[in-house]
N, C-alpha and C positions, 0 to 999 in steps of 0.2 A: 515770286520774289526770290531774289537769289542774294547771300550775302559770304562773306568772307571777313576777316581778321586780320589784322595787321599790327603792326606796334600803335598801342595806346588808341586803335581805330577800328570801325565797323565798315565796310563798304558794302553799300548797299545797291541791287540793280533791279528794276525794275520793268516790266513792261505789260501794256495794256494790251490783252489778250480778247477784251469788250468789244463791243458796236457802239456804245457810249463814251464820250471824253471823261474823263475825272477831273474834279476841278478840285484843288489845294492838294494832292496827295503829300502824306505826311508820313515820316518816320519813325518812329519814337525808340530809340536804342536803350535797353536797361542793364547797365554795367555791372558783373556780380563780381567777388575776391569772396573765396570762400563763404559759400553760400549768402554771401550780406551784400547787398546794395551798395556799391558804391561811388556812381555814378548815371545821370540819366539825360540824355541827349537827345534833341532832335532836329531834324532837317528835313526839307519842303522839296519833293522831288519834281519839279515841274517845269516847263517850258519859258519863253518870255511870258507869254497869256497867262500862266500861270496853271496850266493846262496838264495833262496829260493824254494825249489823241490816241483813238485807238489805232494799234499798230506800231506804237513808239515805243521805244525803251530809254529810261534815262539810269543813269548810273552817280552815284554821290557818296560822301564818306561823312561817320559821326563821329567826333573823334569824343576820347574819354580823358579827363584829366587826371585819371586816377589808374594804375595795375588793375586789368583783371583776369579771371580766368575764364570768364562765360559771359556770354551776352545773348540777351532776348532783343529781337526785333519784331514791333508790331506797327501795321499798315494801315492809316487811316485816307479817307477819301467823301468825297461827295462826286454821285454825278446826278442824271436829269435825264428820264427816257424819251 
């Protein structure tokens, strides 16, 4: 996972590096301003399927409603061997 900053946004890039598809990969953005929470975002990184196939890379952006200076990204996922 590779991400970057923007004004008031996270973009997020991702790519499956597996032998398995993921299915619903998720985002979860945690907006901080001065070590406090102030925003939490998330966005579904996936195909039409809803997929993420290995080998693909999707790329997507969270945006925050809120200033901040830090943001954590965490990746959630299901797949099926």
């Amino acid at each position: 996972m590779e991400t970057s900053n923007g004004a008031k946004k996270v973009i997020v890039k991702i790519t499956n590096n597996g032998s398995i598809l993921a299915e619903f990969p998720e985002a979860t953005a945690v907006f901080f301003r001065g070590g406090d929470v102030v925003y939490v975002g998330r966005q579904y990184l996936t195909d039409a399927d809803h997929e993420l196939k290995p080998g693909a890379t999707i790329v997507e952006e969270i945006r925050s409603y809120e200033e901040f200076d830090e943001v954590r990204v965490h990746l959630t996922a299901r797949g099926d061997k």
